[in-house]
C-alpha positions in Angstrom: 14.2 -35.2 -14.5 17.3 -37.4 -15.8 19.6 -38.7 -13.3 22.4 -36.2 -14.3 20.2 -33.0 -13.8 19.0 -34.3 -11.0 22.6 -34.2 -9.1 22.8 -30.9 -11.3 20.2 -29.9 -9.2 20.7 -31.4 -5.9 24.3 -29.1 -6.3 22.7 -26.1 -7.8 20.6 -26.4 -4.6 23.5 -26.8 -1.9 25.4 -23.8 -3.6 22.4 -21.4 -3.7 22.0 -22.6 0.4 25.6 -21.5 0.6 25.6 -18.2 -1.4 22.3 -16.8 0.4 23.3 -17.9 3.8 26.8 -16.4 3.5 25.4 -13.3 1.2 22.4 -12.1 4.3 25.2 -12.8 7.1 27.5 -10.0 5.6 24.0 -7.6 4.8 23.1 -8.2 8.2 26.9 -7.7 9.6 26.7 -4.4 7.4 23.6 -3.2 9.2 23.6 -4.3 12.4 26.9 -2.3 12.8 24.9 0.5 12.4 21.4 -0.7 13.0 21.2 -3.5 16.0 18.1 -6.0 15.8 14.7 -4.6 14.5 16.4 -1.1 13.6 17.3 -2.2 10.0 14.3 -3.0 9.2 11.9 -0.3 10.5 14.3 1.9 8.6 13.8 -0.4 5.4 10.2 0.0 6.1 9.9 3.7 6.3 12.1 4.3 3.2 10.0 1.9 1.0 6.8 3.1 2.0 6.9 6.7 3.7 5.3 7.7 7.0 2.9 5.2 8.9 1.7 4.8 12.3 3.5 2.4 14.7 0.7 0.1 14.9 1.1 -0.1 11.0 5.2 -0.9 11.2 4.3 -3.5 14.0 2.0 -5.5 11.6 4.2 -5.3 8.7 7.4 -6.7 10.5 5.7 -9.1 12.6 6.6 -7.1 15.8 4.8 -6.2 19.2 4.1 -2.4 19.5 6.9 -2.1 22.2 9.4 -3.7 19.9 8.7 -1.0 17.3 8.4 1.9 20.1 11.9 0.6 21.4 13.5 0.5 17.6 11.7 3.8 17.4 13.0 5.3 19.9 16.7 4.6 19.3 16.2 5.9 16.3 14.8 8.6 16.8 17.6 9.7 19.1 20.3 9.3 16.3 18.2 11.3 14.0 17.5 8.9 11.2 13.5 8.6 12.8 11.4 11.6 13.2 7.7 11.6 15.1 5.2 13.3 12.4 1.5 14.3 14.2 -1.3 14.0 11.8 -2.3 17.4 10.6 -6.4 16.8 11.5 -5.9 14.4 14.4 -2.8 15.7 16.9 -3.5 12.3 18.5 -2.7 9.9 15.8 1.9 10.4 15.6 3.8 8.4 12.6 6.8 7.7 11.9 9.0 8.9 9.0 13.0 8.8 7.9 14.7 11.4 7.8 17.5 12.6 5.6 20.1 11.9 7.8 18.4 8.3 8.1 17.9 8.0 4.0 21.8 9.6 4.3 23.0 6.8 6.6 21.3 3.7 4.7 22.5 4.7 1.2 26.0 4.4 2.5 25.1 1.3 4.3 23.5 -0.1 1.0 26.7 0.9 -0.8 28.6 -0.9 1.3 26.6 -3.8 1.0 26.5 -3.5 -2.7 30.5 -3.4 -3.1 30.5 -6.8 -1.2 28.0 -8.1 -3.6 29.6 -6.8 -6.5 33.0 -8.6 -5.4 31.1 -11.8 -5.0 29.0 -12.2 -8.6 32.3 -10.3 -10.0 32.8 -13.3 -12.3 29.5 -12.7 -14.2 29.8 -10.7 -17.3 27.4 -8.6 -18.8 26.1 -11.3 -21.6 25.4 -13.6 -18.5 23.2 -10.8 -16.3 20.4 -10.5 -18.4 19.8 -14.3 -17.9 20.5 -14.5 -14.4 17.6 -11.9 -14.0 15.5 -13.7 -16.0 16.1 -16.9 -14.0 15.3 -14.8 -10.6 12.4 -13.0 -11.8 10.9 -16.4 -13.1 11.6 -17.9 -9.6 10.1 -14.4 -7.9 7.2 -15.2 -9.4 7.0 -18.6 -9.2 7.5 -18.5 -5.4 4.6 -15.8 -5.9 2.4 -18.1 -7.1 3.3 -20.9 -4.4 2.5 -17.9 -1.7 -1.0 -17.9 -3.3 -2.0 -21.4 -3.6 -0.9 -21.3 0.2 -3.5 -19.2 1.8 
């Protein structure tokens, strides 16, 4: 790497520091309004990947089964969480979004969205195929890295 790409980089690296840091704190001022500490992301979970059983949401968030039973239970009382009992096995409960809860994080993702927009509102639609292109490249070489890792 030359000298002059080098500084290139060492700046490209301070301003994608900046833009992530400042870029999650407004997600995560978005959502916690609505959905303090783990809430957010058991909700994320459940919309991604449908119905699963506690112990499954614990393992997937890093969480204890008390932290997910807490989040649960919040959100369960505002509606966006609903207990589902396994048809063969009463025993075995998951958990599932509801519509109110798919309802309540579109309008949070919109919101989240519009601030993004305003942000990368400089980047015309010749530049966005090649922006992808450079994040899709560093998605998978990050996968890659994740990989050689284990």
């Amino acid at each position: 790497m030359s000298e002059g790409s080098a500084k290139d980089f060492v700046k490209f690296e301070e301003l994608f520091w900046n833009v992530t840091r400042d870029m999650s704190k407004m997600w995560k001022q978005i959502f916690e309004s609505h959905l303090p500490g783990s809430q957010s992301h058991l909700v994320f979970t459940l919309a991604r990947k449908g119905p699963m059983k506690m112990s499954e949401i614990a393992q997937i968030l890093g969480l204890t089964a008390g932290a997910v039973t807490g989040a649960s239970d919040k959100l369960i009382d505002n509606g966006y969480v609903t207990r589902i009992r396994d048809k063969k096995d009463r025993r075995i409960v998951y958990l599932g979004i509801t519509d109110e809860g798919r309802a309540m994080l579109h309008q949070l993702q919109t919101v989240g969205r519009t601030k993004m927009t305003e942000a990368f509102s400089h980047i015309n639609e010749d530049q966005m195929p090649m922006i992808i292109e450079v994040f899709e490249q560093a998605a998978a070489n990050i996968s890659t890295m994740k990989g050689n890792e284990k």
